[in-house]
N, C-alpha and C positions, 0 to 999 in steps of 0.2 A: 504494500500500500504506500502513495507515495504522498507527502505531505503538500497540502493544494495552499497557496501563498494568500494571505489575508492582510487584508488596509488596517484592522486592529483585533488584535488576538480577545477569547474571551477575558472579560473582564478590564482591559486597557482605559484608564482613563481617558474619555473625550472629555471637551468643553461642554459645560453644563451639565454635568452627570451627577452634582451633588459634593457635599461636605466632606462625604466620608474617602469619596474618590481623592478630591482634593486633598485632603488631609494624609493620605497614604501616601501618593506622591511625596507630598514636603516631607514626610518621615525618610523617604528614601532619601532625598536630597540632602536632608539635615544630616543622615548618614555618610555620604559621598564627603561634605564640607566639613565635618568635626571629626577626621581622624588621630588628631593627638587627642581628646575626650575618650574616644574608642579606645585608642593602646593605651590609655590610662586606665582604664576599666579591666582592661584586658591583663593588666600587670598584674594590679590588686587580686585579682582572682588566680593568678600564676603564684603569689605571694600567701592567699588564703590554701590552694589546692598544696604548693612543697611542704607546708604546715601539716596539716594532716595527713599524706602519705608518710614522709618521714620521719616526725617527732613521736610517732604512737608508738614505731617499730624497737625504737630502743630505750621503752619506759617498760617496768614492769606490768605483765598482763592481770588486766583489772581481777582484785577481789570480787567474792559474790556480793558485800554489802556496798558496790560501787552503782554510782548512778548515771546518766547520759547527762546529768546537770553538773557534777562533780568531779568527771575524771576524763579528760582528754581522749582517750583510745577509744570509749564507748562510744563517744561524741562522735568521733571523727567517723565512729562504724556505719552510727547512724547517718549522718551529716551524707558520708558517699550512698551506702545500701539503701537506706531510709528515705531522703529527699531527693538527693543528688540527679541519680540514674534512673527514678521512676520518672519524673518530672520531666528530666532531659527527654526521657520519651515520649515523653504526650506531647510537647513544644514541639516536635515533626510535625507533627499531625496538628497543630495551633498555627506557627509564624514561619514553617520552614525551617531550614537548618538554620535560623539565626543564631539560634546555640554558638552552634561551629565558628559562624564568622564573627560575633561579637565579643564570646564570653571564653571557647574552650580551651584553657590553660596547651594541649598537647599543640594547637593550630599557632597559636603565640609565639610557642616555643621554636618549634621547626621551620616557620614562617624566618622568627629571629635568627635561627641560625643560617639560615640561606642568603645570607645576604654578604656572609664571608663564603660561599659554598663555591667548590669548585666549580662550578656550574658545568657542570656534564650530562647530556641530553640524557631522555630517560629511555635505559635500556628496557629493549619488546618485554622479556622477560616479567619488569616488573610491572608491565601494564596489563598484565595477563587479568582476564577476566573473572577467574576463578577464584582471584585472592579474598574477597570481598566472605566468601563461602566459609574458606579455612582459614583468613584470621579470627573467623570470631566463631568457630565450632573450636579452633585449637585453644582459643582465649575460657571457655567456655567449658570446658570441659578442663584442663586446666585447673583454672578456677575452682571447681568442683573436688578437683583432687587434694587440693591445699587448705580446703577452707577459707577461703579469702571471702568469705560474707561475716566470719567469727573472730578472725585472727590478722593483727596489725604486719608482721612481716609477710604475708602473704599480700598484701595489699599493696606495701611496698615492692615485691619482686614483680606484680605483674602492671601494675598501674605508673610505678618507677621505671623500669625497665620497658615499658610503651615508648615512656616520655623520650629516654633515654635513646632509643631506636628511630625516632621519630625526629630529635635532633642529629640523630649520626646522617638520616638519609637527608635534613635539610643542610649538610653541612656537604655534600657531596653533590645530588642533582638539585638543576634547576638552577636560580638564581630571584630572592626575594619572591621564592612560589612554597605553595605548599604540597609539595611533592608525598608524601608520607600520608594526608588529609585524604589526597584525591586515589590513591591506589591501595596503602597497604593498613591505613587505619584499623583497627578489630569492628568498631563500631558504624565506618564510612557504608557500608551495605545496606546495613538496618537501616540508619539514619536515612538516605538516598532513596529506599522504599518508601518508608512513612511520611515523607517532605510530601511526598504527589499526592498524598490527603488534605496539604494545608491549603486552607482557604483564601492567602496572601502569596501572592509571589513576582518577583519582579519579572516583568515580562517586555517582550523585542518585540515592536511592528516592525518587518523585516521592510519592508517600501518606506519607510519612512527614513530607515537606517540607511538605507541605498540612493534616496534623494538628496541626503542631506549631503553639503559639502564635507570633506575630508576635514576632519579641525586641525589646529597647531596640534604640534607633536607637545607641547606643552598640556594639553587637553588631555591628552590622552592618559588611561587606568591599568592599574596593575590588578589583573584577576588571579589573585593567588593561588585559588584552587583551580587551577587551569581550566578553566570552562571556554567555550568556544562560545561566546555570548553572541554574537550578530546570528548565528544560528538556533539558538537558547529555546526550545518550546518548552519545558519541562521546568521543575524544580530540584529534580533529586540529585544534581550537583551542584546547584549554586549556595553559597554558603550566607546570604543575604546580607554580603556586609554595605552594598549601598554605593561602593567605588564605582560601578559602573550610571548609577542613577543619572535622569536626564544625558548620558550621551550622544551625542546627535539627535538628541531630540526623540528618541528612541526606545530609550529602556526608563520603566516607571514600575515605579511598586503598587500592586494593584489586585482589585480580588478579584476572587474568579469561582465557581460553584468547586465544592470541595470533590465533584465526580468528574469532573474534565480533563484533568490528566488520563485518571485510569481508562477512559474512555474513549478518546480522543485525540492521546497522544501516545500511549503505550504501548497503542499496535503496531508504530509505526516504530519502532525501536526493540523488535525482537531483545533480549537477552536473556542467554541458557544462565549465564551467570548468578541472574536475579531470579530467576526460574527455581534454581537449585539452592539457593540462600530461601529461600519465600516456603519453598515444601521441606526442602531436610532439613533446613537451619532451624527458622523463626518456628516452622509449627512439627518440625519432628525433633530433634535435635532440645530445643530448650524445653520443651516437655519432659522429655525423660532428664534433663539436669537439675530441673525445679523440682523433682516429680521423686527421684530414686529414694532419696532418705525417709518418705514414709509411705512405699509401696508396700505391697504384704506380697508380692509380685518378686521383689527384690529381696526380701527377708526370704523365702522361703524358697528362693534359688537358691539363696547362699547356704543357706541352711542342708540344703541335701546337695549339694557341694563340698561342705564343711565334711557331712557324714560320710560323704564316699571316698573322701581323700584319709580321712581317722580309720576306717575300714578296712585298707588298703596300708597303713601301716605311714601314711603321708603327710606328716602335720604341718613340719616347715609351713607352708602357704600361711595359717594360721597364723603362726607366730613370727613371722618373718616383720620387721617393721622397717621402713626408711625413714632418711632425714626429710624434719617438716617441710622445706621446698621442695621438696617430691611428691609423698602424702600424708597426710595430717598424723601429726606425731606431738601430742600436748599431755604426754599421762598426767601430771598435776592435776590438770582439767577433766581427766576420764574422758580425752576426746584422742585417742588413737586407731591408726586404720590400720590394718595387719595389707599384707601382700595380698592376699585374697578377697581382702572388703574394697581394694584399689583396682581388682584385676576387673569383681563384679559388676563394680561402679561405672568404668569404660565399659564393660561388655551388654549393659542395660542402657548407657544413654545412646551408644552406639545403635543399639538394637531397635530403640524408638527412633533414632535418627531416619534407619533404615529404611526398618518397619513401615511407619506412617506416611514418612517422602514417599516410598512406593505406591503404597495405597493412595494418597491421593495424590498423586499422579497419574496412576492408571484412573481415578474417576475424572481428572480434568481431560485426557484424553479420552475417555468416554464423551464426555461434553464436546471436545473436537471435532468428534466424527458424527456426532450426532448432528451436527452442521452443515456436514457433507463430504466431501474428499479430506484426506489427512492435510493439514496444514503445519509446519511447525509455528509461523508466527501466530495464527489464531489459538495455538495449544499455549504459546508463552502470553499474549495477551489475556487470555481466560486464565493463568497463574495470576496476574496483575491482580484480579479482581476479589483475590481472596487476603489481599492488605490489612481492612479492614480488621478482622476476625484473627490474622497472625500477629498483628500487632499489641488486639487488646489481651493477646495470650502474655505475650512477654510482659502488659503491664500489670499483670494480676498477678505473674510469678515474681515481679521484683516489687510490689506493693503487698505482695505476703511477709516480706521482710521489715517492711515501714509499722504493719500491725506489730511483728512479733517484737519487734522491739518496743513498741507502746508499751505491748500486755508485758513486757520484761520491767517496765518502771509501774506496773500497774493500773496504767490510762488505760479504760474499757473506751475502743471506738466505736461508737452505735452502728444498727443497721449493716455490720461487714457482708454478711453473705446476701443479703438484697440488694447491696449495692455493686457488689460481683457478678450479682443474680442478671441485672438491670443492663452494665456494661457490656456483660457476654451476647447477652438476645439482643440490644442495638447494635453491637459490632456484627452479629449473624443479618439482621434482617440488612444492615447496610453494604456488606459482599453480597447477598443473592441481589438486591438490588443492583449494584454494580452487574453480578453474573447476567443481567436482563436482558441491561440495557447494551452490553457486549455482545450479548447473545445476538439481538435484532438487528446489528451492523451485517450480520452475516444470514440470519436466516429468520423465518415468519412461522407462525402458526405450531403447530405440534415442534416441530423444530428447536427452536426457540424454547418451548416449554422443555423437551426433554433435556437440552443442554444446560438450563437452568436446574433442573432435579438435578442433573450430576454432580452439578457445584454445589448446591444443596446438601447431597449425599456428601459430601468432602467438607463440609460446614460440620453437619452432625460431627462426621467423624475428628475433627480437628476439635473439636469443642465437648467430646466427651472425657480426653485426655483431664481437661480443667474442672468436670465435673468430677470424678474422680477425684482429683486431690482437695476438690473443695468442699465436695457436701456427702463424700460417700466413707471417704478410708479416712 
């Protein structure tokens, strides 16, 4: 499908469209015109975030009678697991990645280091499409194996060592770009999905951009996260920091229905990439991450594991332990993981990874063919539209952490499972809506209906995972 050229993209502010049009504009431009206010903002947060990855790491780990109001480590537990990471991901799905481009401590950094960077074009390798998939199944799993939702050095090795990575590659490619943001981030995947929900984004009339005279070279912007902006339909790479605002008369920050992307533009931009992050990652992958510690699925694996290898005269697994940067090893705490609770641990998130990418994939490609002849980009388009619903998964697995640390100080939150209840059914009803109205670009009547039931069927299934761990075990 080939993109058909438009005098103003949805949502573009024209003349006389109202306040709020106008008003978004000037926000973008006030962005473009105040960037020493930005990297001042931007510092403070690079200042607040080395604070809490590394002063918690080498204080002693909290007593039980410690509080998130009294003792630093808790704080900071909370601060990242608690607010930090839930919030950053609803603000996709809100303002776009302005996270990224305004606030995110690793973009600062790597940005700041490129500007001494040897600047060395960016090798194929690391533009490979797939990294987006396995930085953040590797980060993620990972993660999972260290405890870094409980435990201050784990927090530091992998949140530190991000940073750390992220200034080595700004110090190397590119030059005053954010080389690191736009390819090898853990989190740039997710984020880049969930952005094409936001209801704000700065958007290019491409005729307008091509009328205008050429400006001074003095005019012209640095788009850190390499976006090819005169081309720009989408969201999910621009990091809205506003540099580009008003150029040539051109680009404006502007809203647009929160279904236009997935609709509209998605098809037109195949990726297996995002395809394979969207079913293994988002809705197989972090299921079984959030999910293994109180399965009875995963107990009772291990468990006739445990007994076959005792049986067999084989205990080592059992008792075999590593160092905590490998996997969770706190006995003080009664929080150790044997060779065997680390080996099960991969072999179950793996297995939902699997498992479920499978399955709904094979239902999304049911919906494909129900369309008519096999398509791949109508199969990656109809992945697009289950956003929605992968998204509100991962907010419910990292806002199970924001409660449990309430009920840890004894704040009872009202209303939790109605209100998980509540998010889950509008994230479902708003993918089959999407699956509809993707559906009818391609086909009418039963059609249509049947390829809708299959995304449907991959709703259900993607959303029993969360029922499960939320109102069943």
């Amino acid at each position: 499908m080939t993109p058909q050229p438009i005098a103003h993209p949805p949502g573009l502010p024209r003349p006389g469209l109202g306040r709020i049009d106008a008003g978004l504009a000037r926000l973008g431009d006030w962005l473009g015109r105040h960037l020493r206010t930005v990297r001042a903002l931007q510092w403070a947060v690079v200042a607040v975030y080395l604070v809490l990855v590394a002063v918690p790491a080498f204080l002693p780990l909290p007593g039980r009678s410690a509080q998130i109001w009294t003792d630093l480590t808790l704080a900071a537990q909370f601060a990242f697991w608690g607010i930090w990471w839930p919030f950053v991901l609803v603000s996709m799905a809100v303002v776009g990645r302005a996270w990224c481009g305004l606030l995110c401590p690793e973009g600062t950094l790597t940005e700041a280091a490129s500007r001494w960077s040897l600047g060395r074009a960016v090798p194929r390798w690391l533009s490979w499409g797939g990294w987006p998939f396995v930085a953040f199944a590797g980060t993620t799993v990972y993660g999972q194996m260290v405890s870094v939702y409980g435990y201050p050095k784990p927090v530091l090795v992998v949140l530190g060592g991000s940073t750390l990575a992220a200034m080595a590659v700004g110090l190397v490619y590119g030059r005053n770009k954010r080389v690191w943001c736009r390819y090898l981030c853990p989190v740039n995947g997710v984020f880049a999905v969930l952005a094409k929900l936001a209801p704000v984004s700065f958007q290019v009339d491409g005729r307008t951009w091509a009328a205008s005279p050429r400006p001074a070279r003095s005019e012209a912007f640095n788009c850190a996260p390499l976006v090819p902006v005169r081309t720009m339909r989408g969201a999910g790479a621009c990091h809205m920091c506003g540099r580009c605002s008003g150029y040539r008369g051109a680009v404006r920050l502007a809203r647009r229905s929160p279904n236009h992307e997935i609709v509209h533009v998605a098809g037109t931009e195949p990726d297996a990439g995002q395809s394979a992050l969207i079913l293994f990652g988002m809705m197989g992958l972090a299921v079984g991450a959030f999910q293994w510690s109180s399965s009875p699925w995963f107990v009772s694996a291990k468990q006739a594991l445990a007994t076959w290898l005792i049986e067999r005269g084989t205990a080592w697994p059992l008792e075999t332990t590593l160092p905590w940067w490998v996997l969770t090893n706190y006995p003080e705490h009664n929080d150790v993981l044997s060779l065997l609770d680390g080996t099960m641990l991969i072999a179950y998130v793996a297995a939902a990874a699997i498992g479920l990418g499978l399955a709904l994939a094979a239902l999304v490609a049911l919906a494909t063919r129900a369309l008519g002849a096999w398509s791949w980009p109508r199969f990656h388009h109809l992945v697009q539209t289950l956003i929605p619903v992968a998204g509100c998964g991962l907010f419910l697995g990292l806002s199970a952490l924001t409660v449990g640390f309430l009920r840890g100080e004894r704040i009872d939150v009202p209303f939790v499972p109605e209100i998980r209840a509540l998010l889950l059914a509008g994230a479902c009803l708003w993918t089959l809506r999407l699956a509809y109205a993707v559906a009818g670009l391609s086909g009418r009547g039963l059609r249509r209906l049947s390829a809708t039931a299959a995304i449907g069927a991959a709703i259900a299934l993607s959303s029993a995972g969360w029922v499960l761990m939320f109102w069943i075990w």
